[in-house]
N, C-alpha and C positions, 0 to 999 in steps of 0.2 A: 477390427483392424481394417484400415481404409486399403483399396485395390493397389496404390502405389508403395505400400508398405509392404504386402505380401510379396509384390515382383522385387521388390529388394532386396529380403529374405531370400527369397527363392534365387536368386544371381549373386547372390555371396555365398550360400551353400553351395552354389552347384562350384565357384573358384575355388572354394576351399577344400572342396571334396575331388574335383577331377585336373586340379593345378596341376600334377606330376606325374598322374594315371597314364599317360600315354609311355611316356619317357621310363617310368619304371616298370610298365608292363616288356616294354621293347627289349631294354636288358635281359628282364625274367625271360623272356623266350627264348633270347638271341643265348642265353647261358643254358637252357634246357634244351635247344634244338640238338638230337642228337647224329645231323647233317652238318655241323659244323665241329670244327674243334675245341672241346672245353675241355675238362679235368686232363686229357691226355696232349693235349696242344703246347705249343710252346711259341716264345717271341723270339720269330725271325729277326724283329728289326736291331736286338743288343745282343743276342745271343745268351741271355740271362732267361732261364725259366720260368715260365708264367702261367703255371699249369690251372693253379687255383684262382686265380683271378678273371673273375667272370667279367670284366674290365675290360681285360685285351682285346685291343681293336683287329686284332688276326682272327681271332676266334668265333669273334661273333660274325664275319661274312661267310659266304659258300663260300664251294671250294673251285664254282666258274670267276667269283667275283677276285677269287686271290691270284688265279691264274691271269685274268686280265690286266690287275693291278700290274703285276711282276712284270709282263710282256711289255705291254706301255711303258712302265717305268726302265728297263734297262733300253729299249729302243732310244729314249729321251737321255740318256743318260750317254750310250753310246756314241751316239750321237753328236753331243755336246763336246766330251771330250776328245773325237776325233777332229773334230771343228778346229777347234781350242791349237794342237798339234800340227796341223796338213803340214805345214813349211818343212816344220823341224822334220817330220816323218818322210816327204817330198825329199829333202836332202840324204837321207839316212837312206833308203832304197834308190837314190842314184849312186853313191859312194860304193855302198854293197855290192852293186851289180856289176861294176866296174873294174875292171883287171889290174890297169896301168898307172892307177890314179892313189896315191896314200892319201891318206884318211888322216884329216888336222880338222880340228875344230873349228880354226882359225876360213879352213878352207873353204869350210862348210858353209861357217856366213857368207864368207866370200862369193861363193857359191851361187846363195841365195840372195844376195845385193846383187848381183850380175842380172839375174833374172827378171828382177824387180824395176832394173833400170833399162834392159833393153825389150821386155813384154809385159810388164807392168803388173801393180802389184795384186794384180788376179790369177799371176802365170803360178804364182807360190801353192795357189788350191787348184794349181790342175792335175785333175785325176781327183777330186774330191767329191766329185760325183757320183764315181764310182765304187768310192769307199764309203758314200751313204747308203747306196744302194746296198752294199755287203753288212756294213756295219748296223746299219737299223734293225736287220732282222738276223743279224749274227749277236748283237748284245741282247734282242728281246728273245731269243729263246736261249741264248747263255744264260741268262740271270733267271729267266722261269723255269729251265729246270734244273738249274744247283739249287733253286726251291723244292723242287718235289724231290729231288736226289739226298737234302738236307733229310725231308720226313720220312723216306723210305730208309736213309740208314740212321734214323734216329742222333744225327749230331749235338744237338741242342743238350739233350741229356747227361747228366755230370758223369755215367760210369760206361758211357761210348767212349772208347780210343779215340784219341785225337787222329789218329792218320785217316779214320773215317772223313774229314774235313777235307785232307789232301785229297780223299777220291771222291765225294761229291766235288768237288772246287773240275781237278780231271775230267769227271764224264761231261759233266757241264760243257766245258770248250768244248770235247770231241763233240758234243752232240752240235753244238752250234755252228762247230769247221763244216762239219758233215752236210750240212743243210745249206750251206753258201758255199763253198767252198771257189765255185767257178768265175764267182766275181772276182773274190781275193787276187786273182790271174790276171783278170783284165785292168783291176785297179792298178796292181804291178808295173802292167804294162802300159799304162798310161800317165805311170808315175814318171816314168824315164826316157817318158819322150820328148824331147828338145824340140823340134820342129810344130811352130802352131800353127793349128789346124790338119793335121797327119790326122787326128782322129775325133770327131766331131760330135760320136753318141756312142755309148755303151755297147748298141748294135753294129755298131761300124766294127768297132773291137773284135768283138766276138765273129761277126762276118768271115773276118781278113785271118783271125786264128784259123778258123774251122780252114778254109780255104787252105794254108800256106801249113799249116802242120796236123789237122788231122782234128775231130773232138777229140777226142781222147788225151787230148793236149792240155784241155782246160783242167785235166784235174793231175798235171805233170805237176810234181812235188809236194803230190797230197803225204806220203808219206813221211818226208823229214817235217811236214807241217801237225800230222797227228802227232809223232814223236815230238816234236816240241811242245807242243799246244797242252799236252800232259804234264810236261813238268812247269809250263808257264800259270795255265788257270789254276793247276793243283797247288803250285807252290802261292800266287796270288791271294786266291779265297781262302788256301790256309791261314796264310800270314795276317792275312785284314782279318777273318773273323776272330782267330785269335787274341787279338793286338784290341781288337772291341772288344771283344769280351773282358780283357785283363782292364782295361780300362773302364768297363760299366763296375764290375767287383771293385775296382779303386774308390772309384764315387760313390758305391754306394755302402763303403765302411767308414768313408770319408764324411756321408751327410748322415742325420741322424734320421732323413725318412727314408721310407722305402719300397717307393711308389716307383713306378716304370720310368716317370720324369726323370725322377731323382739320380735311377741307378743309370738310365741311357747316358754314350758315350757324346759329349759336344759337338759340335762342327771340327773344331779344331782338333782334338781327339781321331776323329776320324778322317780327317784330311791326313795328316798325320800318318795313319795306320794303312790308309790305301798308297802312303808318298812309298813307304818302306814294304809294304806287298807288290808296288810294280818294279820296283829297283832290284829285289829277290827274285821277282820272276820270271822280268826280261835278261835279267844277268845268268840264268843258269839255263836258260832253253837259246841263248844267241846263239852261237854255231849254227844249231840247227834251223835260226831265222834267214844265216847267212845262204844255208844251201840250199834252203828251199825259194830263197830272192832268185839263185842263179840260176834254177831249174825252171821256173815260171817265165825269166825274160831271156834265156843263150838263144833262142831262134830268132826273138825278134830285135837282139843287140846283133844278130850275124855272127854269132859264136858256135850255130853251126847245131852239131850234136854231140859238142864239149859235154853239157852240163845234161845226160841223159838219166843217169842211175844217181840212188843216195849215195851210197860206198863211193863210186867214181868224182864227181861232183866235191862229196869231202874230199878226198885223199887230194884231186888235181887241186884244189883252193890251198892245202896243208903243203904238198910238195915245192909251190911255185910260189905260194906270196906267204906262208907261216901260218902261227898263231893269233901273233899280236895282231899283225898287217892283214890277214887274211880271216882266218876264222873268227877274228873278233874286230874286223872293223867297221867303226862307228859307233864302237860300244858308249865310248863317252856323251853322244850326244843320246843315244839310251838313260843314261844318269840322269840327263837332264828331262827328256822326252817320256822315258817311263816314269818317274813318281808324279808329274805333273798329269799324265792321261788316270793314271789308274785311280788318283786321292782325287778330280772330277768325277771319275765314272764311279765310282763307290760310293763315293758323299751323296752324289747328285740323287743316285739310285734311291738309296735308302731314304732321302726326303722328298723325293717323287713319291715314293710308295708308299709315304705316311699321308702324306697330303692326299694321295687318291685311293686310301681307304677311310681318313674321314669323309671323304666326298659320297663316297658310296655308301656308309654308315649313316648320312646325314641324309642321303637320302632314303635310304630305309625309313628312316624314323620317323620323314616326314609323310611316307604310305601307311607309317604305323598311328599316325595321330588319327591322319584324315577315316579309316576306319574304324578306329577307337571311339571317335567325334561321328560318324555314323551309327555307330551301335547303342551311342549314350541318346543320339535323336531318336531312335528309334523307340528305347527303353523309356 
């Protein structure tokens, strides 16, 4: 056998023999690593169980790499959809704060075409500076730990109570309020400021608080803010994962495979289900958005120390301007503004964080080859 026959031999055996070696060694580990989660894991991304599938792209990462994903992914996500919102939201917290002024949809645009025509149409995102600063790392550690909240009270699992969902969805916000909170105040307050250039950076804000009411100031209305924020992100993540889940189960009795593609809920599915979780769960915590708007700006409207206590703050909103007019105005443009933010921030979420755990899987793989492809040189 001539020298050129042998090397040809020899380079077809070795394709034939180490073609998939890398790639199926990688699984075999990433499924036997017993620092990840395999048999006892489950899929965050449909809420469908995927205990046995050595497959699932959750399972096979650490548990630094899934905490990253998640942060990244809802900061991105947050983000987005606060973007998407600033005007409608910009109008909705001038209306709220406002004593003398009823609350018309009509007025609202009004409102915001005034703005657009006499400061132009940058004046619609002002204070939206401010609510990326709150918002980036209020949505990355809302969504990273209603992940860890999810695995410690075992939601995923068919015979956990569903209200387990409402209180991972719950501790989730409170942890996130918790951890920003003092932005949420200054964004407030820079939402409702008419006059440009009053305030120029974040630090000016905050400066002219501390100065004119006190620190202690920035975190005036953290209370009707926890008490809402409990029944907003609990009724939220309930509803959406729910409303995923019933719809991964519909597909996948509907196709006859029943692979993770298969049973995952669509884009439109989950648009969908995030449009009917934010409608649910800025409708049932508004009031308590209402008093915690007035608590945050009565010193810097010149209202004085109206709007000091919860109890006080309610009752004076209820006794002088009602239900309709007061406790709930600006609900309508809620209908419109909550299912539009929360089916971005949800959808957005969940395919951010598929797309950057194949990213991270793919890169695994490819430290998995170039070793593998060392060892084979070696051998």
């Amino acid at each position: 056998m001539s020298i050129n026959t042998q090397q040809n031999s020899a380079n077809t055996f070795a394709k034939d023999t180490f073609k998939d070696e890398p790639r199926t060694q990688f699984v075999q580990q990433s499924s036997q690593d017993p620092n990840k989660e395999g048999a006892g894991g489950s899929n965050n991304n449909n809420g469908v169980a995927a205990g046995n599938n050595k497959h699932d792209i959750n399972s096979q990462l650490t548990k630094s790499n899934r905490i990253v994903t998640s942060l990244l992914s809802g900061g991105i996500a947050g983000g987005l959809a606060k973007t998407v919102i600033a005007p409608l939201d910009r109008s909705k917290i001038f209306f709220q704060t406002n004593e003398t002024r009823n609350y018309r949809f009509r007025y609202a645009i009004r409102w915001l075409r005034h703005g657009y025509r006499t400061e132009g149409l940058l004046s619609l995102w002002r204070g939206n500076s401010a609510t990326m600063a709150r918002i980036l790392p209020y949505a990355a550690i809302q969504f990273m730990s209603h992940e860890q909240y999810k695995a410690i009270l075992k939601t995923d699992q068919k015979d956990t109570p569903k209200i387990m969902r409402f209180l991972a969805g719950s501790m989730a916000g409170v942890t996130g309020q918790l951890a920003t909170y003092p932005l949420d105040k200054v964004r407030a307050v820079m939402a409702v400021t008419n006059r440009k250039g009053e305030y120029k950076s974040l630090v000016q804000v905050v400066l002219k608080i501390h100065s004119e009411e006190g620190l202690l100031a920035l975190y005036r209305g953290l209370t009707p803010t926890m008490m809402g924020v409990v029944l907003y992100a609990g009724t939220s993540f309930f509803t959406y994962e729910t409303l995923k889940e019933a719809a991964a189960s519909s597909r996948s009795q509907n196709d006859e495979a029943t692979t993770e593609k298969a049973a995952a809920p669509n884009i439109y599915q989950r648009l969908l289900s995030g449009a009917v979780a934010g409608l649910l769960g800025q409708t049932s915590s508004y009031p308590l958005d209402i008093v915690r708007r007035r608590m945050q700006t009565g010193v810097s409207l010149g209202k004085g120390n109206k709007y000091r206590t919860l109890s006080g703050t309610f009752l004076y909103v209820l006794r002088n301007e009602g239900i309709r007019r007061g406790l709930y105005k600006g609900l309508s443009m809620n209908f419109i503004k909550g299912p539009i933010a929360t089916s971005i921030s949800f959808t957005t979420y969940d395919y951010v964080k598929m797309g950057l755990q194949w990213l991270f899987l793919a890169t695994k793989f490819r430290i998995w080859s170039k070793k593998i492809e060392s060892t084979n040189l070696c051998i």
